[in-house]
N, C-alpha and C positions, 0 to 999 in steps of 0.2 A: 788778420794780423793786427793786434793793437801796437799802438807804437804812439810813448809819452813824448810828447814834445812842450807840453803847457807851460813848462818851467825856462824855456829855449827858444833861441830867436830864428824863426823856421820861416823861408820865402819860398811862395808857391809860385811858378815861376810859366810860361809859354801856355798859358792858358786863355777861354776870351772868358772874362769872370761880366756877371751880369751883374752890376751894384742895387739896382735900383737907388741909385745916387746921382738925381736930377743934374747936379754939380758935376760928375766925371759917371757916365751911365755903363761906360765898358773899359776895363784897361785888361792888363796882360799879368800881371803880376800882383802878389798880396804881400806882406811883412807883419809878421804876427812875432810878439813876444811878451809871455806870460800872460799866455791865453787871449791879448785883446790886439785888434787891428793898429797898425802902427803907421803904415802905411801902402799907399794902393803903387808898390815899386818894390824890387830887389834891393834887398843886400846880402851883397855876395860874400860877407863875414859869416852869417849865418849857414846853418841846415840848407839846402837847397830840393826843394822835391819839382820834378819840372810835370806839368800836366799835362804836356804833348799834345796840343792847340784842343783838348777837351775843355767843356764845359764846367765853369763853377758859377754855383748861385747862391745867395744867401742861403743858410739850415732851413731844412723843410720844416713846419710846424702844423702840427693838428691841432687845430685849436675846436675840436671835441673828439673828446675820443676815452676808452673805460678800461685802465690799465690793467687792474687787477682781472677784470670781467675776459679782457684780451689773455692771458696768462692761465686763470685757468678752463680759456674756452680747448686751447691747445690742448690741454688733456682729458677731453669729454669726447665724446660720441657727437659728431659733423654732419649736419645733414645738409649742407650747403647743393644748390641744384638738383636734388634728390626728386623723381618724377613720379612717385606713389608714395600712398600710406602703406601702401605692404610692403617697398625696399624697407623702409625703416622699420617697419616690424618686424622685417627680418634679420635687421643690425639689433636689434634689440635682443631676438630670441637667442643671437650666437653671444651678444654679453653676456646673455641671463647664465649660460654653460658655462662661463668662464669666471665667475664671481662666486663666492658660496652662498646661500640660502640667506635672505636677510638684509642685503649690502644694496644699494639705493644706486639707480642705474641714471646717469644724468648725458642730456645732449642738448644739442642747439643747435638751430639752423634752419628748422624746417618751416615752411610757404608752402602752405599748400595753393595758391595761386601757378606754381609751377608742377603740379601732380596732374594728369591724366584726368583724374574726377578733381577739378579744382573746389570742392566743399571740404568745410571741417569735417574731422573725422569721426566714425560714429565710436563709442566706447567698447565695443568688443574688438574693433583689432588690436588695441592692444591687452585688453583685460586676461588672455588664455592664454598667452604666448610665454605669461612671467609672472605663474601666480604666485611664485615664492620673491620674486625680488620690489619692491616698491620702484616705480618708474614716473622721473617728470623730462619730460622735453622742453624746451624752452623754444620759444618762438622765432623769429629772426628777428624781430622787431623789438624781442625781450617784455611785450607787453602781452604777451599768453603763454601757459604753461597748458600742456596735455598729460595728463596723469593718468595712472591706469588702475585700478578695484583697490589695491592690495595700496598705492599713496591717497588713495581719496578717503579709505577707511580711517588711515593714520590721523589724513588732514580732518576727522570729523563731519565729513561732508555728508549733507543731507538735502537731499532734493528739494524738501518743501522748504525748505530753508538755509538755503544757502546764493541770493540775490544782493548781495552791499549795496550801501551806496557807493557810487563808481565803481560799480565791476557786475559781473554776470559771469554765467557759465552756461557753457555752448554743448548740448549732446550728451548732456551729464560727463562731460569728462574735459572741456576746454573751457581753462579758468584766465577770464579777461580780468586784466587790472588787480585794482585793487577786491575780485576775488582770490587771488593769490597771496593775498595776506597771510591768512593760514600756513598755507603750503611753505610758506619763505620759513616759518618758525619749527618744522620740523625734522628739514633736511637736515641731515647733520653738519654741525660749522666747522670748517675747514680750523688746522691748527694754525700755529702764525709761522710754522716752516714752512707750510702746503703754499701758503702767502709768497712767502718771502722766495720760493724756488719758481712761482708763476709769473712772479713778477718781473723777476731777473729774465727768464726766457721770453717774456712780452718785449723788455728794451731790447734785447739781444737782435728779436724780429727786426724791432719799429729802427734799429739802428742802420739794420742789413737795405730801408727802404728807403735810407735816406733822412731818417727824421731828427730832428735833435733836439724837438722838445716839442711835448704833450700839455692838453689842456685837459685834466681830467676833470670827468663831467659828476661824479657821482663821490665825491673824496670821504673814506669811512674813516672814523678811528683808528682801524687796526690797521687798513693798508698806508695809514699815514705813519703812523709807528714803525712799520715794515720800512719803509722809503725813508724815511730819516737812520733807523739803522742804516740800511743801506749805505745812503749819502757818508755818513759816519763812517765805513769799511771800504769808504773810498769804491764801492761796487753798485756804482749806478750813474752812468754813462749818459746820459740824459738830465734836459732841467724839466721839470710839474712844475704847471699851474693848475692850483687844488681850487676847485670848487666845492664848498664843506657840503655834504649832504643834511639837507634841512631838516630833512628826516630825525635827526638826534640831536634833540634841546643842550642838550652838559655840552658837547661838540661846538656847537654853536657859541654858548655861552662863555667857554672859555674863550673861546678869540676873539667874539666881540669885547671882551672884558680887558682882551693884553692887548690888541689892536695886532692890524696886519702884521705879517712877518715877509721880507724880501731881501733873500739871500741867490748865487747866484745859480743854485741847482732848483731851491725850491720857494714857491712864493703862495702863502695864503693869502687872498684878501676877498675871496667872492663865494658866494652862495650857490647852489644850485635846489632849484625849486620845479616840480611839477606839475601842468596843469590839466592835460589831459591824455589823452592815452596813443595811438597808432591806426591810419589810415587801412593796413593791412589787416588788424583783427578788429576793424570799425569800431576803435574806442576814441580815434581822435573826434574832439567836439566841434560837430557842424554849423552852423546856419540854416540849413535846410536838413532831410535826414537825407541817408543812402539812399542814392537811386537803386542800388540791388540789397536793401534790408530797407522796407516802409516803416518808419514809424520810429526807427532809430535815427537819432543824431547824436550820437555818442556818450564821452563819460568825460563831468569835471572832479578831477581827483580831490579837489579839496574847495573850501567854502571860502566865500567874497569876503567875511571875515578873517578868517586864519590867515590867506593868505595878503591879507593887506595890512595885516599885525606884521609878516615877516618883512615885509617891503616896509615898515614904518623902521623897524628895527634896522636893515640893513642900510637904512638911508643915513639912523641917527646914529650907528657907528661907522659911518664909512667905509662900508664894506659894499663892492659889486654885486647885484643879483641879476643871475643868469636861469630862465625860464623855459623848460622844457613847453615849447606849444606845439600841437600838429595843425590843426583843423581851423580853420575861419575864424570859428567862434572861440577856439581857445586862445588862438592870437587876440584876436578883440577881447577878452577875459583881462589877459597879461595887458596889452596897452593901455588898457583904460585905467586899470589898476597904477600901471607904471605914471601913469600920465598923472593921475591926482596926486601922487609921491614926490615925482619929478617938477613938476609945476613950468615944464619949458626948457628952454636951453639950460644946458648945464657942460659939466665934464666927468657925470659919475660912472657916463658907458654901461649902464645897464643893457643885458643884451637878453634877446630871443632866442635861445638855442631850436634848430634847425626854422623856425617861421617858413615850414614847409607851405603851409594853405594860407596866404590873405587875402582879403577883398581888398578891391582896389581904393577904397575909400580909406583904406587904412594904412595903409602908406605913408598917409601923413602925417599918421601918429609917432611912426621911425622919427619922422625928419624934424618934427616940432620938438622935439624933446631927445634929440641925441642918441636914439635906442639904436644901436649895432644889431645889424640880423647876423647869426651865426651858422653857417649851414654846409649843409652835405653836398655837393652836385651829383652826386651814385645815387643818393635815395631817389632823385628823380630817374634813374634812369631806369635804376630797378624794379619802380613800381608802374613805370607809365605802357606797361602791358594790360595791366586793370583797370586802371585807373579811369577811363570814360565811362565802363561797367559801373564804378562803384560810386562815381561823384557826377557822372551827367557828361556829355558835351560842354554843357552852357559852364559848366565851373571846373574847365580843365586848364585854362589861361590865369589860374590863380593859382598853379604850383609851380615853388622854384624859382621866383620872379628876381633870380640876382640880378639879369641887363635891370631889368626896373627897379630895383634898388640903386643900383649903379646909378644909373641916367639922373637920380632922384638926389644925388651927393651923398652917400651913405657910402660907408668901407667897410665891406662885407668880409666877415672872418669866414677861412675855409677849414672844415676838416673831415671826419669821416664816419663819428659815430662808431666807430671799432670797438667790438667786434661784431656788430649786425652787419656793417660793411668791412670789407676788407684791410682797411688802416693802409692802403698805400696810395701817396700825393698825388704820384705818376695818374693812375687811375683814374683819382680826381677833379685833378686838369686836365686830364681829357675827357670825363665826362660836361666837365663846364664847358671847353671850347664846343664842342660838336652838339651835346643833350644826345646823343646814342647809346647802343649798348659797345660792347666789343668786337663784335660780328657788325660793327658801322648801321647799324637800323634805330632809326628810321632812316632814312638815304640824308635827307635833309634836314634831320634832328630834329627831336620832339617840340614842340613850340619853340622854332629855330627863332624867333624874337629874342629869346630868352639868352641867347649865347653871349660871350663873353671874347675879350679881345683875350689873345694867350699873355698878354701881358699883365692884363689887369688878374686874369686866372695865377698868375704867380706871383704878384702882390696877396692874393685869398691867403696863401699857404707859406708868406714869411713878413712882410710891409703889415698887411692888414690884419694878421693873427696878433704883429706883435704889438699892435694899435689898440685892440683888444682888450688885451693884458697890461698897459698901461708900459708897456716895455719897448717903445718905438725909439726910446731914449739911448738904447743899446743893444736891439737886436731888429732884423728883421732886414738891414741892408750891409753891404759891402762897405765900409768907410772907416777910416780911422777915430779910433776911440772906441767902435763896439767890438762887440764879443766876437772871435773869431769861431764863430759857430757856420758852419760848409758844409753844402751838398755837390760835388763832382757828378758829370754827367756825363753820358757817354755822344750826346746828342742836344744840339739848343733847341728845347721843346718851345719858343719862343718863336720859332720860324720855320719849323721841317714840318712836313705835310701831319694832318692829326693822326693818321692810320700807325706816323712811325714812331708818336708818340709810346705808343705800345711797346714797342721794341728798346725803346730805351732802358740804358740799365744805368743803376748807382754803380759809381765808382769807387769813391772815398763818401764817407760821413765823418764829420770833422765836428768836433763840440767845444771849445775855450783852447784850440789848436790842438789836441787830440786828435789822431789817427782812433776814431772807433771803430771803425769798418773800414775794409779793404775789399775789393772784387777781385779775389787771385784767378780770374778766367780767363 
């Protein structure tokens, strides 16, 4: 049930609200009028909505997360937990009967780390099942694509030649990285309703979880055109923060040319860059290679050049860049890079997006020069089933190292990389407090050094996302003057045991005193 109040002076009333407001850190009541906090008390002239001694805490915020990618992952083919290549060849073979002759069969999800024969797949399961429909899968990680005879023909692919720089292809039918080039240019490009109706049903989700504003990590032209319409038809319930995709020079160069834009749905002002690829289809770039692939240590997407052309450029118009690293050495790529840009302290908050893998010596590369690590806490949990397999013992104390960024003065931005992960907070913070999965394994959490107090885990996902974004000025705490942007809790995930974390649901999600979400259960 929506229900506007933006314009109205609405007091949320018998609730314990968690401010992260050093100054008053818990009170009972909020006072919002015309969308901004007015004060942390009742007035009883206004709205009254009473919270019945639940939980409010600052708007959930993912600060990474891939909106459009989220929207229309919802209407493809799911292979999430999927424990063979032959279930999904057999969600494949009942598309193929339901589509006619011709029409491009797309899904996502699939790990084969969670399959029965945990190896890539070889090219005949899927090549006979759908010789009429062209087939690509996408990976969970989003950095491999599996295509079947009838899209590889399309994509021109050719055995003796088809190795890129940064990319390869696994089994003749699994295209790493940047060999997906190709493939990206033949699918057919979705229209800008197919957009605009994905998008709408991604907020609709990310509202229902509490969130109330996104950090998208990959921002095109067209889903930005989508999202300002939107914003403009008053239908889009959520604030973006865009990271322009580097990928498209015109893109880029318009907004370095007009300078940032900060309104209070939507805020350009950051880059996003990639440097290598994903620990799961071993394209992230190592230090050493794979302990289960000799001889690989993965793929750097682009050159010491190029990429320290766009770090020159985003420094000299002011614009944040934010860097896809996995792997050791793609992080040491990014810092050393950032580091000769930066030259030390500063306030431009260039960040790492997830800095899942560092060596410890590089640590100090965050702290000399202000780099913000940005990251996932699921991706460690998701992967640390293989993860000794595929990077040794001796280099498993180098993933996910927020306590050590913590410990180190850094303020770690949290979010969730959606839709490889799930996109919900809840999830989140509790993979950071414990490092388990949801079945509580390991007993004692994955390199339980790693863990996180629950408080500092919900600074990740509203204090230190909005620190991030340059928006600590107005969002991110309970206190008068900021945005009355709210997440209702059914449970203070602050202090109830982690298992009940799980059990917690959203109440209300509340965005500039909008009622977005309601939990009518």
């Amino acid at each position: 049930m929506n229900q506007n109040t933006s314009t109205n002076t609405i007091s949320f009333i018998n609730g314990k609200l968690i401010t992260l407001n050093d100054q008053h850190p818990i009170a009972e009541s909020v006072t919002v009028s015309n969308g901004f906090i007015t004060a942390l008390d009742a007035n009883p002239e206004g709205q009254v909505i009473d919270l019945n001694g639940k939980v409010m805490i600052p708007g959930f915020c993912d600060a990474h997360l891939h909106l459009a990618n989220l929207g229309r992952f919802l209407e493809e083919l799911i292979f999430n937990n999927i424990s063979s290549s032959q279930i999904i060849a057999d969600m494949v073979r009942k598309k193929s009967n339901e589509l006619p002759s011709g029409t491009w069969i797309l899904g996502r999800g699939w790990d084969q780390s969670h399959w029965d024969n945990p190896d890539f797949p070889d090219a005949d399961v899927l090549d006979f099942i759908s010789p009429n429909h062209p087939v690509a899968l996408t990976r969970v990680d989003g950095h491999a694509i599996w295509l079947n005879k009838v899209a590889r023909n399309l994509a021109g692919y050719d055995p003796l030649n088809s190795q890129p720089d940064g990319g390869r292809v696994i089994n003749d039918c699994i295209f790493v990285d940047r060999s997906m080039d190709p493939v990206s240019k033949i699918i057919p490009s979705q229209r800008k309703s197919d957009i605009k109706r994905q998008v709408k049903n991604a907020v609709n989700l990310l509202n229902s979880r509490g969130i109330t504003m996104v950090h998208d990590a990959w921002m095109t032209a067209r889903t930005l055109e989508v999202i300002r319409e939107l914003i403009e038809e008053q239908d889009f319930p959520l604030s973006c923060y865009c990271m322009l995709a580097s990928g498209d020079d015109k893109l880029l160069d318009y907004h370095f040319k007009n300078g940032p834009t900060v309104t209070d749905s939507l805020i350009i002002r950051s880059v996003k860059a990639f440097i290598d690829g994903a620990l799961g289809s071993r394209g992230a770039a190592l230090l050493e290679e794979y302990s289960d692939d000799p001889g690989n240590k993965g793929l750097i997407l682009i050159s010491t050049e190029k990429f320290s052309e766009l770090a020159e450029k985003c420094f000299r118009y002011g614009f944040q860049l934010n860097t896809h690293a996995i792997g050791d050495r793609g992080n040491r790529f990014v810092l050393d890079t950032y580091s000769q840009v930066l030259k030390g302290k500063n306030n431009h908050r260039w960040r790492v997006e997830h800095a899942q893998m560092v060596a410890s010596k590089d640590i100090a590369l965050f702290c000399e020069n202000d780099i913000i690590p940005s990251m996932q806490p699921s991706h460690c949990t998701s992967d640390m089933r293989w993860m000794e397999q595929r990077i040794g013992s001796h280099r498993t104390s180098r993933i996910s190292k927020i306590n050590t960024f913590l410990n180190n003065g850094l303020k770690v931005a949290g979010g969730s990389d959606c839709p490889i992960e799930a996109g919900n907070p809840l999830l989140e913070f509790y993979a950071a407090v414990t490092r388990q999965d949801v079945n509580g394994y390991p007993k004692s959490g994955w390199h339980a050094e790693e863990r996180v107090s629950p408080l500092d885990a919900l600074k990740m996902f509203t204090t230190w996302a909005a620190n991030s974004a340059f928006e600590e000025h107005r969002r991110g705490k309970i206190q008068p003057g900021y945005m009355a942007d709210f997440t209702v809790l059914s449970n203070d995930i602050t202090t109830i045991k982690p298992a009940d974390i799980l059990d917690t649901e959203v109440l209300y999600t509340i965005i500039k005193g909008e009622i977005v979400y309601q939990n009518n259960q």
